[in-house]
C-alpha positions in Angstrom: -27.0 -7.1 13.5 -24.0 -9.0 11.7 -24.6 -10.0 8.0 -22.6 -12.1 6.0 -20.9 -9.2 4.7 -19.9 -8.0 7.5 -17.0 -10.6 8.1 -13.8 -10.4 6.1 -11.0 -13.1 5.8 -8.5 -12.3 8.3 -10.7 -10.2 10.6 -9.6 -10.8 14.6 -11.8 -10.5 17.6 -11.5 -11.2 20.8 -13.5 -11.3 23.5 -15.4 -13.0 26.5 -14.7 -13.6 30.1 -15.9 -17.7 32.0 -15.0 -17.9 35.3 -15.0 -21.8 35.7 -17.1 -22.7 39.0 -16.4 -25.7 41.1 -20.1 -27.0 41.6 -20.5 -26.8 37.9 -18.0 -28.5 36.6 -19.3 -31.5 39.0 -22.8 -31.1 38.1 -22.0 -30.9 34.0 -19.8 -34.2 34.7 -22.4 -36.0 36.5 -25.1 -35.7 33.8 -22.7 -36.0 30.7 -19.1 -37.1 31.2 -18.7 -39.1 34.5 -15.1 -39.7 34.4 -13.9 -40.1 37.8 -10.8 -37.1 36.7 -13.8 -34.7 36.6 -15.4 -35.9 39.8 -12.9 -36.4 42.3 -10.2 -34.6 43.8 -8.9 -37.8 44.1 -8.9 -39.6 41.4 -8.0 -36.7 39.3 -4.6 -36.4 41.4 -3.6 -39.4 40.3 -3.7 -38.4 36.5 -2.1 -36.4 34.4 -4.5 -34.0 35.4 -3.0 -33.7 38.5 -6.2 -32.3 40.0 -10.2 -31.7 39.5 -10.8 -30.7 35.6 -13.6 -29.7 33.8 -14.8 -32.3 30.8 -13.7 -31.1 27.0 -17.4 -31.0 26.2 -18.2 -28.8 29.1 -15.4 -25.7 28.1 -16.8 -25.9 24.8 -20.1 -25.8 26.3 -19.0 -22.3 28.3 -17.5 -21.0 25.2 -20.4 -21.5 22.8 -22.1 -19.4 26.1 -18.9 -16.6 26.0 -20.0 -16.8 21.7 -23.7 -15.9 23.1 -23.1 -13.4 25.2 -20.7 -11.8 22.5 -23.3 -11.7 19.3 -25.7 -9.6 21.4 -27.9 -8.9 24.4 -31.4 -9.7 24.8 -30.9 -13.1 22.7 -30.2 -10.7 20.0 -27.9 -13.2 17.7 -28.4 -10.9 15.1 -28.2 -12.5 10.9 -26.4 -16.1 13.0 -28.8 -18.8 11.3 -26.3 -21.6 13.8 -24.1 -23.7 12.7 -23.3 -26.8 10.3 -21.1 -28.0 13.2 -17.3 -27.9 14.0 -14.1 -28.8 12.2 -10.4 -29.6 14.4 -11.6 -29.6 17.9 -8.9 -29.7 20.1 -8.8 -29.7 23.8 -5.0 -28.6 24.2 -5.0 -28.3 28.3 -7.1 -29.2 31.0 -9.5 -26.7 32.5 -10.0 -26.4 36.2 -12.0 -24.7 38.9 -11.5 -21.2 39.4 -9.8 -20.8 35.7 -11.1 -17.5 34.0 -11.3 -18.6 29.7 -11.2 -15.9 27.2 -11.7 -16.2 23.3 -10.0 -15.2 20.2 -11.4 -15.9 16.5 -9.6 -15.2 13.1 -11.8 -15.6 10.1 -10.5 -17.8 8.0 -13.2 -18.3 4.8 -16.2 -16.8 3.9 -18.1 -18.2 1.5 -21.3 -16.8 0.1 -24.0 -20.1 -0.2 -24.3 -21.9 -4.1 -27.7 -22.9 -3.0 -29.5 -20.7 -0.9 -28.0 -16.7 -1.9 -30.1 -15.6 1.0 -27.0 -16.8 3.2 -23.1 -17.9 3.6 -20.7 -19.7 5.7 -18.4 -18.1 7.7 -15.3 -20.1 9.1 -13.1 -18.9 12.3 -10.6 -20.1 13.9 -11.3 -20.1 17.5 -8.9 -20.5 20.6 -10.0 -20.3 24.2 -7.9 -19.2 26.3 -6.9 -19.2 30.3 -6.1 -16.5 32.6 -2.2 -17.2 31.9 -2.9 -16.8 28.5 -2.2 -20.5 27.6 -4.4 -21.9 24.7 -6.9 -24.6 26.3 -9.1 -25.5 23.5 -9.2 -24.7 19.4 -12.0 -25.8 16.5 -13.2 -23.8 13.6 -17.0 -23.3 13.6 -19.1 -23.2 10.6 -21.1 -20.7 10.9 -24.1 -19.9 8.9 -25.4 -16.0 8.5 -28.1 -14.3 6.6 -26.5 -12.3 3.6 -28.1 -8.6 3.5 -31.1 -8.1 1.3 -30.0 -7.4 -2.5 -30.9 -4.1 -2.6 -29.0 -3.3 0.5 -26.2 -5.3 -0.4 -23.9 -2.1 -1.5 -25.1 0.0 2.0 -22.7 -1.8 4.0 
């Protein structure tokens, strides 16, 4: 289980592997982004995407499930207690079928709670990446995590 105190300004991580898959990238844009780019070979090829892509809201959808995966099996999310939401989202490059995204975080604050000591923020910078190693997508989560109980504060 991750605690609070586990995370340290500066720490690096990286990790994850999202193949992106044709029929789900049609079936996400379908329900929630129905932009004719990320429905149609077609009509893609005559944007700047140049062919099919994924919607922004879907590759930060298959990151937040590459974050999952990384926190723990079983649903184990160990001390997470979510998120207050997202700062600097940026989709950088498109995402298309058959793409393979990776991630790499840097924290960047941690910051024990005013309000509620049984908790903090933590603050990464994330950056999804593709199988060429090109940056696709960056934001900084906020992520809120149970701070270890007092009296095992100093048995890290």
């Amino acid at each position: 289980m991750a605690w609070f105190e586990d995370f340290t300004v500066g720490q690096k991580s990286g990790f994850g592997r999202y193949v992106v898959d044709r029929e789900e990238v049609l079936d996400f844009a379908r329900k929630y982004d129905p932009q004719p780019f990320h429905l149609s070979d077609a009509a893609a090829a005559s944007t700047h995407f140049g062919r099919l892509a994924a919607s922004g809201w879907h590759s930060t959808a298959m990151t937040m499930a590459m974050v999952v995966a990384n926190m723990g099996e079983d649903g184990d999310v160990g001390g997470s207690l979510g998120a207050a939401g997202i700062d600097e989202l940026r989709w950088l490059r498109p995402v298309h079928p058959g793409d393979v995204l990776r991630c790499e975080t840097e924290v960047i604050d941690v910051i024990p709670s005013r309000s509620r000591p049984d908790r903090g923020v933590v603050r990464t910078r994330m950056t999804v990446f593709n199988q060429d190693d090109v940056p696709v997508m960056t934001f900084i989560p906020i992520a809120l995590f149970q701070r270890r109980p007092a009296t095992d504060r100093t048995a890290k």
